[in-house]
C-alpha positions, 0 to 999 in steps of 0.5 A, spaced: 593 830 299 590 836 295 594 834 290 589 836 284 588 842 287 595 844 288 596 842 280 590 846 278 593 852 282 600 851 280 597 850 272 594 856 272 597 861 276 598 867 271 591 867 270 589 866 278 594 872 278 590 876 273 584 876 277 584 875 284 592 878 286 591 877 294 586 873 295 584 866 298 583 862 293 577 855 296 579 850 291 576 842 291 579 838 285 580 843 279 574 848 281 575 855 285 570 854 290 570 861 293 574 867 293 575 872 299 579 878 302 581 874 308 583 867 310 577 866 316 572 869 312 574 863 307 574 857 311 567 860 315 564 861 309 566 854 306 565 849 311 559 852 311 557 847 304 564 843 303 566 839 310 572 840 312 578 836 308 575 836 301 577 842 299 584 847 300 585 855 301 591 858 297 593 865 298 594 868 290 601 872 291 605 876 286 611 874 283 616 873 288 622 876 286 629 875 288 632 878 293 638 880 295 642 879 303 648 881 304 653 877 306 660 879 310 665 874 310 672 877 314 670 884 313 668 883 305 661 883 303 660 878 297 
């Protein structure tokens, strides 16, 4: 299920970075059907013209970068 649409997102997410940085993302096949501030006002808005279930919400985050975690072992920090 939604496996288009995590394909589209996933094939085109430097771009959907580009312009809607933390934003949601409604998204039905290879269509963006809406862009808005907040995940409620997305799926309001939606299932208002699309049933539920033909369509998913991504939230377009940045780059994760890597983290570093200490981790201690017998005193010693790797």
């Amino acid at each position: 299920m939604y496996e288009q649409e995590n394909a589209f997102y996933e094939a085109n997410i430097d771009m959907l970075r580009g312009k809607y940085l933390d934003k949601e993302l409604v998204i039905a096949g290879n269509t963006i059907l809406g862009v808005y501030d907040d995940l409620g006002t997305a799926v309001r808005e939606t299932v208002k013209t699309h049933p539920r279930g033909t369509f998913t919400i991504k939230h377009v985050r940045a780059k994760p970068e890597l983290v570093r975690i200490p981790v201690y072992f017998e005193g010693t920090t790797l």
